[in-house]
Structures are given as C-alpha cells and as structure tokens.
C-alpha positions as CSV (number, residue, x, y, z in Angstrom):
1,X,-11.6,-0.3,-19.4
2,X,-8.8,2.2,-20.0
3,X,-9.0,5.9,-18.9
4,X,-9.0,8.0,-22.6
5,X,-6.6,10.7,-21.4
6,X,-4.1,8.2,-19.6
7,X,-4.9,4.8,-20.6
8,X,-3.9,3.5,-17.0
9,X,-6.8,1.4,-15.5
10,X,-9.9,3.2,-14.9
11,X,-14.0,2.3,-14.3
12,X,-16.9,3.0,-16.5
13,X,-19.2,5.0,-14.9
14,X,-22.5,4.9,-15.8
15,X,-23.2,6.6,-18.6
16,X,-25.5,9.0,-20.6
17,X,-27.1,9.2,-23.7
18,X,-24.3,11.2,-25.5
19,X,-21.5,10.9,-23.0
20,X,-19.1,8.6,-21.7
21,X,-18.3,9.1,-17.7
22,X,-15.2,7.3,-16.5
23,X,-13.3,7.5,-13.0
24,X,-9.7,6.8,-13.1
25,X,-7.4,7.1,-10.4
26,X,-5.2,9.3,-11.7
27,X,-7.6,11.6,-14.0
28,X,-10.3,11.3,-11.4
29,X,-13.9,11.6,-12.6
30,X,-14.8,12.8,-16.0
31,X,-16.8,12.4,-19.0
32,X,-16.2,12.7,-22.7
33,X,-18.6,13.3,-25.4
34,X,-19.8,10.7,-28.1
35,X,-18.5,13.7,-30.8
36,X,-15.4,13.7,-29.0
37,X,-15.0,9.9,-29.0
38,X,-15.7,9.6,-32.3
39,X,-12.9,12.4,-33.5
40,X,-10.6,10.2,-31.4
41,X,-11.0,7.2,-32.9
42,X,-11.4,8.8,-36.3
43,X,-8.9,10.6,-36.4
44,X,-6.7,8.2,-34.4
45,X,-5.5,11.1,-32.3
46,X,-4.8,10.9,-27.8
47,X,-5.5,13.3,-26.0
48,X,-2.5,15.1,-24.1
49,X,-2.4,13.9,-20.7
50,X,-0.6,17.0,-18.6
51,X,-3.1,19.2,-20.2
52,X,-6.4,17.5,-19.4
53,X,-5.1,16.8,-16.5
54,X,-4.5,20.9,-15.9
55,X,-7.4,21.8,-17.5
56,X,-9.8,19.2,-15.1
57,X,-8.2,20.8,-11.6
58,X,-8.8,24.4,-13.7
59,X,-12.3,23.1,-13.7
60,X,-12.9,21.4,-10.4
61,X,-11.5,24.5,-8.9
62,X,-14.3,26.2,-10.3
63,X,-16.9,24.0,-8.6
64,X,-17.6,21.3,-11.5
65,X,-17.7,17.7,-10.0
66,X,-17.4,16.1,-13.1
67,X,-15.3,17.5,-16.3
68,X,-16.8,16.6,-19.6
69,X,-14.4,16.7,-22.4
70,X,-16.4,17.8,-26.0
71,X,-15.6,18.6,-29.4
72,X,-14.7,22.0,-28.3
73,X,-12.3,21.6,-25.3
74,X,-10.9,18.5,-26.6
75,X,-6.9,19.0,-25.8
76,X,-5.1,16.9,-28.4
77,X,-1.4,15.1,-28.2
C-alpha cells in the first residue's frame, strides 16, 4: 500500500472497525478515520505532508503511540 500523507511505501496495519492504521517509514505509525478517508477520496484532496508530519511528533510528544487522523484534524494540501 501507499502511506496517505506521503504516498512513499508503507504497511497496512491491522485495522479497526472505523479506522485505517498504517506504518510508513517516514510518517511512522498512524491511523486515519473511515470519515476522513472518505472526504479524501471524495473530495479528491492530499493531505499536506510537512504538517502531519509536525502535527504527529506534536502528538507523540504528548505520549500518543499512535496518531489517528479524523474529520476534525484532518490537515489538507
């Protein structure tokens, strides 16, 4: 698969109900939303790589393993 933030190579993690959880080398671990997804594809629309990226060390720093993007932190190109 391709990472969603990056598109470089990444792995599907396994995955919940509602969520997506992938692990790419450059993004690390994170998960996105099913709402999120479907505004992405939708609304054709990428999500802006040096601000996810910013915004998942903001929130590993705070002790969260595993980032999940939704519709309300979503961080659009």
């Amino acid at each position: 698969m391709r990472c969603y933030i990056c598109e470089e190579h990444a792995v599907n993690a396994p995955n919940s109900a509602d969520s997506e959880w992938v692990d790419c080398e450059s993004c690390g671990r994170y998960g996105v939303t099913g709402s999120a997804l479907a505004l992405m594809r939708q609304n054709v629309r990428v999500f802006n790589v040096p601000r996810s990226r910013d915004w998942f060390a903001l929130e590993r720093s705070r002790g969260v393993d595993r980032p999940i993007i939704d519709t309300f932190n979503t961080l659009w190109d």
